[in-house]
C-alpha positions in Angstrom: -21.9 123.5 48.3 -18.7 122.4 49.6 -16.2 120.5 47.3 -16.5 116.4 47.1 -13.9 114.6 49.0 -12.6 111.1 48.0 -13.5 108.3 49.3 -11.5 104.9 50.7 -12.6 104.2 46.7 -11.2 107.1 45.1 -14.5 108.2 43.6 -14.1 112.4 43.2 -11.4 114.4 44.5 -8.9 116.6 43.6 -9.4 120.2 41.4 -9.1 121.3 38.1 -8.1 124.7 37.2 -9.2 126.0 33.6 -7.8 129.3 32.1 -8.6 130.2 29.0 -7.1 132.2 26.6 -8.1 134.8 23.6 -4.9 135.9 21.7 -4.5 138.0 18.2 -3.6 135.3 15.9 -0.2 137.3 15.1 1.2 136.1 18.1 0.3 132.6 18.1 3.3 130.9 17.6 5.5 132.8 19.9 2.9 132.7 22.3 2.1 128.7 22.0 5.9 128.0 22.6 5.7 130.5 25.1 2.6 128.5 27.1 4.1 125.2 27.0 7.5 126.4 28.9 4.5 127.9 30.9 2.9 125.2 31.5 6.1 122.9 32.7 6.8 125.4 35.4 3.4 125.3 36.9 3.5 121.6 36.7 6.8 121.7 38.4 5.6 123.2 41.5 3.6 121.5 44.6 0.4 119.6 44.1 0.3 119.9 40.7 -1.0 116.4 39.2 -0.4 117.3 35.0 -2.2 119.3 32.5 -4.1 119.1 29.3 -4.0 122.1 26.6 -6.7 122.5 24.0 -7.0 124.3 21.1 -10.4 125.6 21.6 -12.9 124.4 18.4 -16.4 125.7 19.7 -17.3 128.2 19.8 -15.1 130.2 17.3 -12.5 132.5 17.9 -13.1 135.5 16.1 -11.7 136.3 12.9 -7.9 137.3 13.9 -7.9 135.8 17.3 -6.9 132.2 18.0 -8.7 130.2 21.6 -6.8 128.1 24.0 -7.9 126.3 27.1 -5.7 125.1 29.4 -6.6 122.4 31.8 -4.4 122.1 35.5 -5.1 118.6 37.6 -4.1 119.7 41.0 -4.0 117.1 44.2 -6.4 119.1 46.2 -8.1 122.9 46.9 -5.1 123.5 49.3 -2.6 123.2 46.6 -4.6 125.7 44.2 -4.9 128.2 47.4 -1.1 128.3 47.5 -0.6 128.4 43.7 -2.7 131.2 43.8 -1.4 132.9 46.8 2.4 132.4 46.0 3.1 131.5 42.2 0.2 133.2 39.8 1.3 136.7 40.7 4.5 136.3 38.9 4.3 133.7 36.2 0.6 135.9 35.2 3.4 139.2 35.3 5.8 137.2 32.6 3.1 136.7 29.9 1.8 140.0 30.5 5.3 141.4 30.3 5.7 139.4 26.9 2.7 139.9 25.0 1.0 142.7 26.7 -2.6 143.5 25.4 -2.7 141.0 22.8 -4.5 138.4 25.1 -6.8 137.9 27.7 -7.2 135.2 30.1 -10.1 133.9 32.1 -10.1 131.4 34.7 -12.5 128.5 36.4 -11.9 126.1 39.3 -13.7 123.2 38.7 -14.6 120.1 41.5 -15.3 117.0 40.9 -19.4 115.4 42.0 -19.0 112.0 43.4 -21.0 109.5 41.9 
């Protein structure tokens, strides 16, 4: 299924671009301030429309972990290709540089369904 395109009436378009994240609670703090610095500089770059962040509430994190989601508007597929291709490489490098093991990250591109 290809993604939905907008239409004269701006029913579904664009992309949004989840990552979420699973981090031992003892770096929570440094790693929330940490995220939203993060989270200006993708927001900075080319497409990029805004983002939401979410302290995850169900399901659970596991006792001594904390859950984030993090979700990225972006203008259109292109604009995620090129994030992908030219940006994630090395703002994915600083966190892991930072806080090593003590998180994990998984991601989903999500499209819009016209109505």
């Amino acid at each position: 299924m290809s993604a939905p395109r907008a239409d004269d009436a701006g029913e579904a378009t664009g992309v949004i671009y989840e990552v979420n994240l699973d981090l031992d609670a003892t770096i929570a703090d440094d790693y929330l301030a940490w995220l939203r610095e993060h989270i200006a500089q993708i927001c900075a770059l080319p497409g990029f429309l805004g983002a939401t962040l979410h302290v995850v509430a169900d399901p659970v994190a596991e006792p001594g972990r904390s859950a984030l989601c993090v979700q990225y508007r972006l203008r259109d597929q292109t604009a995620l290709d090129d994030y992908l291709r030219d940006h994630a490489p090395r703002l994915r490098a600083d966190g892991m540089a930072r806080f090593g093991g003590k998180f994990s990250a998984s991601r989903r591109i999500l499209h819009p369904i016209a109505r």
